[in-house]
N, C-alpha and C positions, 0 to 999 in steps of 0.2 A: 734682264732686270724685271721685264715684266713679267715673263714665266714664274719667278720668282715670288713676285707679287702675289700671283694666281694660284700658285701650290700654296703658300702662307695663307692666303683668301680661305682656300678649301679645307687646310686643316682648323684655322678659325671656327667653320661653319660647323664641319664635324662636332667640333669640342663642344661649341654651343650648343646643337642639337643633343648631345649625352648628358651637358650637365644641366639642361631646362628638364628634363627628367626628373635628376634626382630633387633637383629644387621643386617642382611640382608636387614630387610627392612627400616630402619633408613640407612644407608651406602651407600649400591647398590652394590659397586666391588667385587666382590664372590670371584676372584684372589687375591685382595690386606685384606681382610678380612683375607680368609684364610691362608694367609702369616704371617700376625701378629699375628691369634693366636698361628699356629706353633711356631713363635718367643717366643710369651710370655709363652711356653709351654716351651723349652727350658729354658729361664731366674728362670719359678717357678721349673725344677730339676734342676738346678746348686747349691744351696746351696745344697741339700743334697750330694752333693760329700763332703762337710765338714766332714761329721760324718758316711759315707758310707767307705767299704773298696773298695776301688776306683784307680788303679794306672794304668793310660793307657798309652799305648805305642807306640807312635807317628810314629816309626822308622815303624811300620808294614803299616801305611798309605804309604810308598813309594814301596810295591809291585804294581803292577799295578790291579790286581787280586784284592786285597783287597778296593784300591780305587775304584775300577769303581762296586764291590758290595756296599761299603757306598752309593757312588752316586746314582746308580740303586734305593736301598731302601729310600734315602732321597727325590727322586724324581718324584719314582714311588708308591713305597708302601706308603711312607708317605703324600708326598703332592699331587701328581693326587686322590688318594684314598678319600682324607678329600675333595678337591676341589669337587670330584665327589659325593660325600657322602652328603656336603651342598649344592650343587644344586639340589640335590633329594629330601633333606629335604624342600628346598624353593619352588619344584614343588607338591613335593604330604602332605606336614606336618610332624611334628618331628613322631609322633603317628605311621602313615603309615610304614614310617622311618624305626622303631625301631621292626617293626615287623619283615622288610625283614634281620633283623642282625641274625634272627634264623637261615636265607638258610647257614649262614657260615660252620657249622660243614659240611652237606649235601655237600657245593661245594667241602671242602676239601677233602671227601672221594671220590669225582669224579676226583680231578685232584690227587690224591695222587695213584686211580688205575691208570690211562693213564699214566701219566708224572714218575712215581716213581716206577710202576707196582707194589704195594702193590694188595695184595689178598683182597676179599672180604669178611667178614664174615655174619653169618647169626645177629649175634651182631650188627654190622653196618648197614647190611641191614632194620632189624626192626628201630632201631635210626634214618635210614633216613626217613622210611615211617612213624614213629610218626612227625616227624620234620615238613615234606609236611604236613600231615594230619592239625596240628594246626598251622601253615599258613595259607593253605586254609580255615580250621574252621573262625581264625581270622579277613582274610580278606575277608568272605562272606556276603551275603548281610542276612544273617541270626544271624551274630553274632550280640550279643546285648552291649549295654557300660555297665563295670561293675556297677555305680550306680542302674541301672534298676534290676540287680540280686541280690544284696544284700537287 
């Protein structure tokens, strides 16, 4: 089921990176784009709070602590992230794009030793330098499109 999940995940992400494309360039406003889909991202998980165990509690929005983390992530993790995410996609192609989503794990284990001081393993370390490695393989002027190889 979960594998399931994760292939549906990937083709999701696919689709979106092909059609913020053509929406970018039919549209133009990269701000006001990315706003409505955030919006209609919200509006398509609001039904499943129907059938989800779901009971939120409103009264914790009035720490201040907890509000200004909502805001933080609603404004930073979520919308600077996407805006900056589809202006990459609009300068280098969804393809390019979607290569550089591998460096993720890689940046994590760098800000999670500075900022978190987690240790380093030799686990990690290998996982990072495959990471770089097919990146770089990916993005070199050696690599070939998969049609040509199969």
């Amino acid at each position: 089921m979960g594998d399931s999940f994760a292939l549906l995940s990937a083709l999701g992400w696919a689709a979106y990176s092909l059609l913020i494309l053509k929406i970018m360039h039919k549209r133009g406003n990269l701000i006001l784009i990315t706003r409505r889909i955030i919006f209609y991202g919200i509006l398509g998980m609001l039904p499943s709070f129907l059938f989800l165990d779901f009971a939120p509690n409103l009264i914790l929005l009035l720490d201040p602590k907890i509000a200004f983390n909502l805001i933080f992530l609603a404004l930073f993790a979520s919308g600077l992230c996407f805006l900056l995410w589809n202006h990459a996609t609009l300068l280098i192609g969804a393809i390019k794009t979607n290569v550089y989503v591998y460096l993720t794990p890689l940046i994590t284990i760098i800000v999670s030793f500075f900022v978190l001081g987690e240790k380093l393993s030799i686990l990690a370390l290998f996982g990072a330098f495959l990471t770089l490695l097919g990146v770089i393989l990916a993005e070199s002027k050696f690599s070939k499109p998969i049609s040509l190889i199969i």
